[in-house]
N, C-alpha and C positions, 0 to 999 in steps of 0.2 A: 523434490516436489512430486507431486501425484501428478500422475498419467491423466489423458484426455482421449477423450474420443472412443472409448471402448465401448463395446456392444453388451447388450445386457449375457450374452454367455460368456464373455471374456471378463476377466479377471483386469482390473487398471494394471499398465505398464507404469514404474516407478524410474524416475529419475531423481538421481541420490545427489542429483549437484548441489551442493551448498555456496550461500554467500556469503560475503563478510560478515556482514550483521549478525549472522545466525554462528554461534560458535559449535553450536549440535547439529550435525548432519543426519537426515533422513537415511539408516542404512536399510538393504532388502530385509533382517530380521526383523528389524523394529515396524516393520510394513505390514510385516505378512503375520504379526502378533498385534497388530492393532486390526487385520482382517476378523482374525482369528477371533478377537472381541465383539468384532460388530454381529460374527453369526458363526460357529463352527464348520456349516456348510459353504463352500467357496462361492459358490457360482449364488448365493444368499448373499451372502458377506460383499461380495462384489457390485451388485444392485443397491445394497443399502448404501455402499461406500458412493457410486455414483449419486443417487440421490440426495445424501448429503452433501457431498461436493456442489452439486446444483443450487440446490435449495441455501448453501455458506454464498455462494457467489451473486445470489438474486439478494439477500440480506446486506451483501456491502454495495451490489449497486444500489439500491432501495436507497442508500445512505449517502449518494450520490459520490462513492471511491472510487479514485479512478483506478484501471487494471485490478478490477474486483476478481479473477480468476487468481490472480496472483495473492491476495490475502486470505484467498479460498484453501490455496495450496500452503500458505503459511501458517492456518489454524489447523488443518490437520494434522501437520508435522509438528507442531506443540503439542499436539494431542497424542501421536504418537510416540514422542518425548517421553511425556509419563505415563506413559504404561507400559515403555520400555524399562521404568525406572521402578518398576512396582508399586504405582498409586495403584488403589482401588477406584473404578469408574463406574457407577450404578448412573443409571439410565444417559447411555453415554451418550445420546444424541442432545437433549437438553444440557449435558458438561460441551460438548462441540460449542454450541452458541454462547455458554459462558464464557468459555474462552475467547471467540468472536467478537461477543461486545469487550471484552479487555482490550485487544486488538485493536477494534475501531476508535476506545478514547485515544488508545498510543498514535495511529492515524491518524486523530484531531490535533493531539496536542505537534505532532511532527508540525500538519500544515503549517499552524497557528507559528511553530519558530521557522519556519520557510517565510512564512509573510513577512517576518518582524527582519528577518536576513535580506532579504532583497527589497524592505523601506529604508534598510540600513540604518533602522532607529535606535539612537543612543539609550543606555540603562538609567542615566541619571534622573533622581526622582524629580529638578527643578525643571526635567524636561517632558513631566508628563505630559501635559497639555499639548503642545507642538507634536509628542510621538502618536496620540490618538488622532489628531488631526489628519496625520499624514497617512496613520495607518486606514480613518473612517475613505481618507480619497483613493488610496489604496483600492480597496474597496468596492469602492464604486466605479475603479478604471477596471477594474478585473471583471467586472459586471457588462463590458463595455465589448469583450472578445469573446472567441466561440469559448464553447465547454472545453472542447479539446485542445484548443489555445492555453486557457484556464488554468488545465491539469497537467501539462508540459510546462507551464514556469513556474509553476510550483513543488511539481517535482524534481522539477531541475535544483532548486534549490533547497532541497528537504536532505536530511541529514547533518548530520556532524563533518567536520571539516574534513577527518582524515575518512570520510565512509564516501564524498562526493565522488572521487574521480569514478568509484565503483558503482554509485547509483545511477550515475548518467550513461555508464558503459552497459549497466540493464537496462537503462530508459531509451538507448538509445537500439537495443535490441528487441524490446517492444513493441517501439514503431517502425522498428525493421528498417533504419535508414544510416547510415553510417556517422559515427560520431562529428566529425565535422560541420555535417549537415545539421544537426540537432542543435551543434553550438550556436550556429549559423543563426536557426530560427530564434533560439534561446534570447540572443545578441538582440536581432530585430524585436521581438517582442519587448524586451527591458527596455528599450532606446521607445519603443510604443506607448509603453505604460509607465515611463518615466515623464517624457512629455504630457500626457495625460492627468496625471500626480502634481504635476506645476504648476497646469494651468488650472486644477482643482483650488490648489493654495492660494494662487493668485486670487480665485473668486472668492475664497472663505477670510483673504486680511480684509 
């Protein structure tokens, strides 16, 4: 991921940790050749690379993402993906946001089977009707807790089965609180917005 916090005469510090998900790790070549695009001058190249990181990260909060620093740090490194790869990039700032909103449908459609995983709503099509039900109460119990509430049970349940125990070992190093703790709140909040979800049903038979 891309460095934080640097001054406009420092050049971002890069950190090359990759995660599961991501099978292409961010190396320092691939960095310092996606600088080398944004401006040949360094201490140029640097400023724009901040201001774009900025400007990526007010566009997924804008879109209300949670940990929008963190999808900030993940379109860059797609970006400097290919141009590690020899794509041609003409006006790479407007390719940045294309990649961006790619990004943020992947974002939508994750929530969207996060929600459908924790209504625990079956595929079957005789069961459309009861699955929208449950997912509109859904819904509106999620409506019911803070934002931050909101974005921790949903993230918590966002990924594929074998990518969870690693999402929540990032999610749980986001809010800076040790995994047990997160399960903890995870636990209480489902058992919240479970009860919630029931008594929604109950009102809607």
């Amino acid at each position: 991921m891309a460095g934080r916090g640097e001054t406009k005469s420092e050049l971002p510090r890069l950190d090359v940790s990759g995660t599961a998900r991501r099978k292409w790790t961010l190396t320092q070549n691939a960095f310092d050749e996606l600088l080398h695009t944004l401006d040949s001058d360094k201490d140029r190249a640097g400023n724009i690379y901040q201001k774009t990181r900025d400007n990526l990260i007010r566009f997924f909060e804008w879109r209300g993402c949670p940990f929008p620093e963190d999808h900030a740090d993940e379109t860059i490194n797609r970006v400097a993906k290919r141009v590690s790869e020899g794509e041609e990039v003409r006006e790479i700032t407007k390719y940045f946001f294309g990649v961006a909103r790619l990004l943020f449908l992947e974002i939508q459609k994750e929530r969207t089977r996060a929600l459908h995983a924790f209504a625990n709503l079956p595929q079957a099509d005789d069961c459309l009707d009861s699955n929208e039900t449950r997912l509109d109460c859904l819904k509106q119990c999620l409506k019911s807790i803070s934002a931050d509430q909101r974005d921790l049970i949903i993230a918590y349940y966002q990924g594929e089965k074998s990518h969870k125990i690693h999402k929540r070992q990032r999610l749980s190093e986001r809010l800076r609180i040790p995994i047990n703790t997160l399960r903890m709140r995870a636990l209480r909040l489902r058992d919240q917005l479970e009860a919630c979800v029931e008594a929604c049903l109950n009102n809607a038979s």
